[in-house]
C-alpha positions as CSV (number, residue, x, y, z in Angstrom):
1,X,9.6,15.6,-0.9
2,X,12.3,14.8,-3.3
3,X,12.1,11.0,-4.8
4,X,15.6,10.9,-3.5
5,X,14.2,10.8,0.0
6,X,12.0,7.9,-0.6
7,X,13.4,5.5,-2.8
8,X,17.6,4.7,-4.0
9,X,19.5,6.6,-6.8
10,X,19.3,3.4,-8.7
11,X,15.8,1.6,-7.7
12,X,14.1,2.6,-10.4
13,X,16.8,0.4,-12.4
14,X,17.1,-2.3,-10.3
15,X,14.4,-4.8,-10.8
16,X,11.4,-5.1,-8.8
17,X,11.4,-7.6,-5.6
18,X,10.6,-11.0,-6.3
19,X,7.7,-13.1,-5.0
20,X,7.8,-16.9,-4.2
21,X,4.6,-19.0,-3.7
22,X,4.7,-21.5,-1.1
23,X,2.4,-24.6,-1.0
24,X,-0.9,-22.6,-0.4
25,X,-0.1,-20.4,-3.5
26,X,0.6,-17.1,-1.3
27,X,3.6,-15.4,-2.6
28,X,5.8,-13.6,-0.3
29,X,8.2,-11.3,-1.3
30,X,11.9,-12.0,-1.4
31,X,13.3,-9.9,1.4
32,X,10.8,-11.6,3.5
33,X,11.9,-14.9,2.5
34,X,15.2,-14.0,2.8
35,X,15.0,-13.1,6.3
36,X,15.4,-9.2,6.2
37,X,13.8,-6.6,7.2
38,X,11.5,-4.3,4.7
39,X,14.1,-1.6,5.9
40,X,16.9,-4.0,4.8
41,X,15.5,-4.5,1.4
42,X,18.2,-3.7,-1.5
43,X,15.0,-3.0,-3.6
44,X,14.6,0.8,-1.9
45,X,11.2,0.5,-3.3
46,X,9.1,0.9,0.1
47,X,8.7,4.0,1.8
48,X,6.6,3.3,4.8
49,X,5.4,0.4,6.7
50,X,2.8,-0.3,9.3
51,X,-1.0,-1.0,9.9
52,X,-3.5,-0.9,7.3
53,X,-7.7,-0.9,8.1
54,X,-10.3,-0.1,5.5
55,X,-13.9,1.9,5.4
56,X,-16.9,1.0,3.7
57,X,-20.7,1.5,3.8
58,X,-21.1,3.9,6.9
59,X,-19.0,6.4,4.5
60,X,-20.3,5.4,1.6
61,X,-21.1,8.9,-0.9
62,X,-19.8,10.8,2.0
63,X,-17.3,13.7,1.0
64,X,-14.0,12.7,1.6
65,X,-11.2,15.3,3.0
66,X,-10.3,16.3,-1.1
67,X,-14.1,17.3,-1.5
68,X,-15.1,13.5,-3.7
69,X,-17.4,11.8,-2.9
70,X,-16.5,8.5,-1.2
71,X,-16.8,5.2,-3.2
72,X,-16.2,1.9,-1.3
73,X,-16.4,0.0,-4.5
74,X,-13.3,2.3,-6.0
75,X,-9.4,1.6,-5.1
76,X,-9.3,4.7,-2.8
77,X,-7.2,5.4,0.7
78,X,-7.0,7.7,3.0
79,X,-3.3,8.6,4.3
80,X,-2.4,11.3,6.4
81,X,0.2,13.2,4.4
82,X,0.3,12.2,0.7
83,X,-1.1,14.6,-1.5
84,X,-4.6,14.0,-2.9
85,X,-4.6,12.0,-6.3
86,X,-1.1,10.0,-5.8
87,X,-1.3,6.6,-6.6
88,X,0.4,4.0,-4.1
89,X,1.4,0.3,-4.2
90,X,0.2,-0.9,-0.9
91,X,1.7,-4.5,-0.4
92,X,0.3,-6.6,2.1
93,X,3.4,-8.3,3.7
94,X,1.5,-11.5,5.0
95,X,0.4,-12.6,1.7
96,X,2.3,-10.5,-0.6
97,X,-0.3,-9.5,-2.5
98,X,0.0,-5.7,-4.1
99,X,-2.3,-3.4,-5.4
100,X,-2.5,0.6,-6.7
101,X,-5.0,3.0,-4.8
102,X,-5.4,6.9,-5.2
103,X,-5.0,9.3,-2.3
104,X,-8.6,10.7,-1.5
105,X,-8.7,11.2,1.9
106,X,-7.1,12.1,5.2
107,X,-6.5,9.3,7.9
108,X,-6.4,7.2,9.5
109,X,-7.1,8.4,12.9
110,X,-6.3,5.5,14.9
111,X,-2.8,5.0,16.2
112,X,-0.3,2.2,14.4
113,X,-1.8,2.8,10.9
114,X,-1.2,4.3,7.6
115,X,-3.3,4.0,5.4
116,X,-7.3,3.3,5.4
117,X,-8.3,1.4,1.9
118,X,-11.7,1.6,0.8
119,X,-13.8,-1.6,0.9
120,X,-12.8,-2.6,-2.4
121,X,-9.2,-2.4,-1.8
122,X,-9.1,-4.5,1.6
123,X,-11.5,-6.5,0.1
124,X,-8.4,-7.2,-3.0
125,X,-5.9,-7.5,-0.4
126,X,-7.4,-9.7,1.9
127,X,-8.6,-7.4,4.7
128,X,-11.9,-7.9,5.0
129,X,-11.8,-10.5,7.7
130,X,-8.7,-9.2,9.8
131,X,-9.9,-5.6,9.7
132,X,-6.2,-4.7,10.0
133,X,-2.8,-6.1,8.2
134,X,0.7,-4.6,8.2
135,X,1.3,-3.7,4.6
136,X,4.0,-1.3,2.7
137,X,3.5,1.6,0.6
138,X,5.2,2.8,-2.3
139,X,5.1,5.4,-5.0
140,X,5.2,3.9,-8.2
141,X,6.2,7.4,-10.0
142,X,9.0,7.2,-8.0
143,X,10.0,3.7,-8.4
144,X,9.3,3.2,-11.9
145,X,7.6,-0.1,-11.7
146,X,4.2,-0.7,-11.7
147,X,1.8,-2.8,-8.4
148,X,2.3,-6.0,-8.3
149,X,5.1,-6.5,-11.0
């Protein structure tokens, strides 16, 4: 997969999408609040959308698909293609909040999702009560900006 494939010639130059906090103090970013779509975004910076869930205790110290042992407390997903050990900016797009997990795993197995965080992660993106958020996933190798910049 070339980084040509996922992201523009130029993202990694252009700067990072902007976040705006409305009265509650959730920021949302600015293709959002401009009225685009994530696939209309002049940032290039996301490669996939859809559904995210999270796993926890009835894994816990489990061996995951890459032969680790699973640790709900650590910023680990599961994702059905990625190669083990990529790190990914998963940005949930109903609060905007952003945050960096490493590929450990192979999932999910349910239809409309993309990723499964560990408990940790949802827990930092606000999943834990929902159980499932549409988010967005990018690589920040390839996009030259680190989560939640």
């Amino acid at each position: 997969m070339s980084a040509q494939g996922l992201v523009g010639d130029d993202a990694a130059s252009e700067a990072p999408p902007q976040a705006a906090a409305d009265e509650g103090g959730i920021s949302e970013p600015r293709w959002l609040r401009e009225g685009r779509s994530l696939l209309e975004s002049d940032d290039d910076l996301y490669f996939e959308r859809g559904g995210a869930s999270w796993y926890g205790l009835g894994l816990h110290h489990r061996r995951t698909a890459s032969g680790e042992r699973f640790n709900m407390n650590a910023f680990t997903a599961a994702h059905r293609t990625l190669p083990f050990g990529t790190r990914v900016c998963v940005l949930n797009l109903v609060s905007g909040q952003e945050i960096e997990v490493r590929i450990n795993d192979r999932g999910p197995h349910a239809p409309g999702r993309i990723i499964d965080l560990s408990r940790a992660a949802a827990q930092a993106l606000g999943l834990l009560e929902t159980g499932i958020k549409e988010v967005a996933l990018s690589l920040p190798a390839l996009t030259g900006r680190a989560c939640g910049s």
